[in-house]
C-alpha positions in Angstrom: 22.7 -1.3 -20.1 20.3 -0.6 -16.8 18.5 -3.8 -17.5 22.5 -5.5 -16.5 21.5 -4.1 -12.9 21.3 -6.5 -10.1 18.2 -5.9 -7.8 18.1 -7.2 -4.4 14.1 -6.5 -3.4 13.2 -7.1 0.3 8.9 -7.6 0.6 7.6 -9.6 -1.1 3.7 -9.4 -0.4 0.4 -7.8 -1.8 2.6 -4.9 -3.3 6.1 -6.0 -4.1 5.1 -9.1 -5.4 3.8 -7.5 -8.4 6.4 -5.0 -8.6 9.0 -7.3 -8.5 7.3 -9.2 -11.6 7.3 -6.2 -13.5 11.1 -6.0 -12.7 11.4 -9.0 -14.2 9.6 -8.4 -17.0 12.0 -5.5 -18.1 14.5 -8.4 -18.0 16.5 -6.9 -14.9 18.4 -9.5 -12.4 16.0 -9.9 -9.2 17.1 -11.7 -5.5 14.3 -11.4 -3.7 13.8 -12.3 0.4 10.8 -11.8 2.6 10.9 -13.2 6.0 7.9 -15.7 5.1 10.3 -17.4 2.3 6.7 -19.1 0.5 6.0 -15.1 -0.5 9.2 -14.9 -2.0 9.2 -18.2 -3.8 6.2 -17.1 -6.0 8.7 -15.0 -7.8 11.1 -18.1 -9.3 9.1 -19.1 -11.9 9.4 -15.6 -12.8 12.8 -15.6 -13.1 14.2 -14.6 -9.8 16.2 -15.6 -7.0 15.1 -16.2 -3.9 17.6 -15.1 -1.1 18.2 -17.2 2.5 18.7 -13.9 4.2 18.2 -10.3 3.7 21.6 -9.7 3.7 22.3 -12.2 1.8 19.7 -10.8 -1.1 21.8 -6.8 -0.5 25.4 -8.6 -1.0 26.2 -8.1 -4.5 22.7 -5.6 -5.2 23.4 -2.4 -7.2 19.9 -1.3 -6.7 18.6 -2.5 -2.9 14.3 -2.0 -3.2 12.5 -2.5 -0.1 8.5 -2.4 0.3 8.1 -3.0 4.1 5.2 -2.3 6.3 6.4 0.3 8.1 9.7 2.4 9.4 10.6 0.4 12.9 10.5 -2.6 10.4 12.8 -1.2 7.4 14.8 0.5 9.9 15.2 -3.2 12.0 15.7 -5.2 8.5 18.5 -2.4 7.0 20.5 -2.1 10.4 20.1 -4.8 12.5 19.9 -8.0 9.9 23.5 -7.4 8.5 22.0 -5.3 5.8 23.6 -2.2 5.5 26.7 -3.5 5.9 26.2 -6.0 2.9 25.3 -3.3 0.7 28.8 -2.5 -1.3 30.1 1.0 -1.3 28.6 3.0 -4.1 24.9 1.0 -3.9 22.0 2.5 -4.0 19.1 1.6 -1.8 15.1 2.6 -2.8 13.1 2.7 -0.1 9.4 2.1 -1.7 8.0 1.7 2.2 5.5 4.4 3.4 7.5 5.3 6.7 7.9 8.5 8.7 9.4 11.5 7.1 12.4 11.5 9.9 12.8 8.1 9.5 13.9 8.3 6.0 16.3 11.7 6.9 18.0 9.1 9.6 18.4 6.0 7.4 19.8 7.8 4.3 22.3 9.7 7.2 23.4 6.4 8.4 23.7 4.5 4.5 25.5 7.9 3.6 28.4 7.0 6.1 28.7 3.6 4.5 28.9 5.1 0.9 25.9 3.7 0.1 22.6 6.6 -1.7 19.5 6.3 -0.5 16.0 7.2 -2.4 12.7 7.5 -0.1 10.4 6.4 -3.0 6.6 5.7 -1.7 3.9 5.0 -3.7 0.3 5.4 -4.7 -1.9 3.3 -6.5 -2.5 0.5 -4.6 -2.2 -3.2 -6.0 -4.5 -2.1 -9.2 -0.6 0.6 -9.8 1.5 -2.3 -8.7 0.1 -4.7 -11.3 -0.3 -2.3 -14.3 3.0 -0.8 -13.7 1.5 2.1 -13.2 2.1 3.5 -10.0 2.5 7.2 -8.9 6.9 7.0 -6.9 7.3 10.1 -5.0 11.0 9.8 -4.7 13.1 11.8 -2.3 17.0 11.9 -2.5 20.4 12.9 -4.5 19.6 13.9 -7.7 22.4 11.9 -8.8 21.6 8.6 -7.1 17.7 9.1 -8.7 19.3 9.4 -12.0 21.0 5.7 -11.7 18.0 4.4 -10.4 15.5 5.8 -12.7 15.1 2.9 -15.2 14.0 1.1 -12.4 11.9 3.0 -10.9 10.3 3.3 -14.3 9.6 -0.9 -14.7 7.2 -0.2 -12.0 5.7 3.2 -12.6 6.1 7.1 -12.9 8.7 8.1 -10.7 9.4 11.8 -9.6 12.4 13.6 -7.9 10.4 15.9 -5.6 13.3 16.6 -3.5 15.9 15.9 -1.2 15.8 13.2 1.8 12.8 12.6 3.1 10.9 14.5 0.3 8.7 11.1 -1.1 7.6 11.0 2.3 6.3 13.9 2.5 4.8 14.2 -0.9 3.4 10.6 0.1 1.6 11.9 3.1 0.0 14.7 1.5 -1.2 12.3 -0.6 -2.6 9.9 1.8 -4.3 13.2 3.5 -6.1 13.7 0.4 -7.3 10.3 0.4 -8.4 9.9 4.0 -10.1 13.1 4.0 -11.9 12.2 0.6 -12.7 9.1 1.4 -14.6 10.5 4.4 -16.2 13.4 2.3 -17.4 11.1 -0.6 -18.8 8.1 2.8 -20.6 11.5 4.5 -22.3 12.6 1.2 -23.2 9.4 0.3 -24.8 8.5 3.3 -26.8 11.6 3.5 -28.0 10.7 0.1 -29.5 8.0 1.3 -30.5 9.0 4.9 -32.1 12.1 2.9 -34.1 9.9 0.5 -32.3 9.5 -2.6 -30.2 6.1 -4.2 -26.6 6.7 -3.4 -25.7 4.5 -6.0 -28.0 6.9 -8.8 -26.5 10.1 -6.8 -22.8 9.2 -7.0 -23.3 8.8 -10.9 -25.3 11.9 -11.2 -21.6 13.7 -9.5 -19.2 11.9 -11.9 -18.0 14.3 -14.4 -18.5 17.7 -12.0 -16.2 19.2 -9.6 -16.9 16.8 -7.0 -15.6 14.1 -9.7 -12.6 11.8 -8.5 -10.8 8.5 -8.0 -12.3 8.2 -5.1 -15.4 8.5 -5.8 -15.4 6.2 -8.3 -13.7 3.3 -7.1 -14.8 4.2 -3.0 -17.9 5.3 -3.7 -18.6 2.3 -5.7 -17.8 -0.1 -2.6 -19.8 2.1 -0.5 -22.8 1.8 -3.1 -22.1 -1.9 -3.2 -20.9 -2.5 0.4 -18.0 -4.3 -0.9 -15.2 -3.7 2.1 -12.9 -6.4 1.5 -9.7 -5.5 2.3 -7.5 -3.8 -0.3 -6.4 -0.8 0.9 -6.0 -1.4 5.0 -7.3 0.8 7.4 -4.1 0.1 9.9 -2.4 1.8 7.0 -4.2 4.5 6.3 -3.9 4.8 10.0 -0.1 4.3 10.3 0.3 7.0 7.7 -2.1 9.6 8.9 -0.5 9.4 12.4 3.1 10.2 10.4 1.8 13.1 8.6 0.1 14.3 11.9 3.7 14.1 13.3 5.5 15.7 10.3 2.7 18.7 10.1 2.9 19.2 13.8 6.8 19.5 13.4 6.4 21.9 10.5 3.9 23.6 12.5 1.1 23.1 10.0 -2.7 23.0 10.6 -4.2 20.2 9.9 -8.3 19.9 11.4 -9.2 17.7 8.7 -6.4 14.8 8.8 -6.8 15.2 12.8 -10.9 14.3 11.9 -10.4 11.6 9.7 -7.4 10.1 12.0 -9.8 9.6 14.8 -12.5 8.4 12.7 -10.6 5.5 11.3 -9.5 4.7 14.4 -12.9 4.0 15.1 -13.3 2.0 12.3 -10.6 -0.1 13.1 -11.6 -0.8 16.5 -15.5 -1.8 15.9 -14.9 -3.4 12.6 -11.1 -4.7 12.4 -8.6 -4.0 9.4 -11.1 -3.7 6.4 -10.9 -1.6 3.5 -10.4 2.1 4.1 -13.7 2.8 2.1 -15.6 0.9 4.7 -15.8 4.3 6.3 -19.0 4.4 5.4 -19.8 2.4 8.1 -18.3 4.8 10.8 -20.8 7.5 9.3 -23.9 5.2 9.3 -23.2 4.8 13.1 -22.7 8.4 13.8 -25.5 9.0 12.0 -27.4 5.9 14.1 -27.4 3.7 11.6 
């Protein structure tokens, strides 16, 4: 029975905390840890445990989830916290962590030799997917290992097997390249609308329903319209992951002018207005534009 799985879950913040409520809903067995232990706490009236260490929360885990901020940190927290060595033989750890693509090769390498699977499983859909359930898992790995894991992946959204190591990774760049640089195109249009004459709030409804229709312009372009930039999707991580995808495309060898733009303009962001939303892009374009 997959819900008789025991689930250690490292990171507990503004994403695993509701995805590890949702694991506790499907009524599996959750030891959580994160390194502020008040995060982790939240999630006993839930139903779960809360671990003194993080190897403490792998020993005994069938199913090892992390949701870290980035690789140096799941790659410090697996190998140098008594982690990996917890983990019995035969374990399965899900990486849910938007690292580099490498990173995930080497850390499934290095579990391998311990006889413990690894999944790279990033995903999309912000805290909006993590408290629905609903999220989009891009999950990299053994097909076998994805199989046992499955049910769940599945208590916190749609997972697919895209391919082996390193795989979600890559799948989860391409998506956050499609976000950056829509973000941007839907701040630049909107901001001529307005610099042009029109309501950027009347012109972004007039779009809805065309080809220039999307999430983002919907949900962005609706903080744009409203100025509404409080943080919920992080510019130092839309950052963080545009840098690794510039990295894995310029080891692929694969052209990339538009992530390259959009990289350096969120770096801008980030430096003159601090770690807002990533929609506040906007801003950057009102300044180019001498706003």
């Amino acid at each position: 029975m997959a819900q008789a799985l025991r689930i250690g879950f490292l990171g507990i913040g503004l994403m695993g905390a509701p995805m590890g409520r949702n694991l506790l809903r499907a009524g599996f067995n959750v030891t959580a840890w994160n390194r502020t232990r008040a995060k982790a706490e939240a999630l006993a009236a839930d139903g779960a445990a809360i671990a003194e260490g993080a190897a403490a929360c792998a020993a005994g885990a069938d199913v090892l989830v992390l949701m870290l901020e980035n690789g140096p940190i799941v790659g410090e927290v697996l190998f140098r916290t008594g982690v990996a060595e917890a983990l019995a033989p035969g374990s399965v750890v899900v990486d849910m962590s938007s690292i580099g693509v490498e990173e995930a090769r080497d850390h499934a390498s290095r579990l391998a030799a311990l006889g413990v699977a690894h999944i790279d499983a990033p995903v999309s859909g912000g805290t909006v997917g993590a408290a629905a359930a609903s999220l989009s898992i891009m999950a990299g790995g053994p097909e076998e290992a994805f199989a046992r894991v499955a049910p769940v992946l599945e208590a916190m959204g749609r997972p697919l097997l895209v391919g082996p190591s390193g795989a979600g990774q890559i799948a989860k760049l391409a998506n956050q390249m499609v976000v950056a640089v829509t973000i941007g195109a839907v701040a630049e249009a909107l901001n001529f609308a307005q610099m042009a004459g029109a309501d950027p709030g009347l012109v972004r409804q007039a779009l809805t329903g065309g080809f220039a229709d999307s999430r983002i312009l919907e949900l962005h372009g609706a903080r744009m319209v409203a100025r509404d930039f409080a943080t919920r999707g992080k510019t130092s991580s839309q950052i963080k992951d545009l840098e690794n995808a510039g990295k894995a495309g310029a080891a692929a060898g694969a052209a990339m002018p538009f992530t390259g733009l959009a990289t350096g303009l969120f770096r801008s962001l980030l430096e003159t207005d601090g770690d807002v939303d990533h929609s506040a892009l906007w801003l950057e374009l009102r300044r180019l534009s001498g706003g």
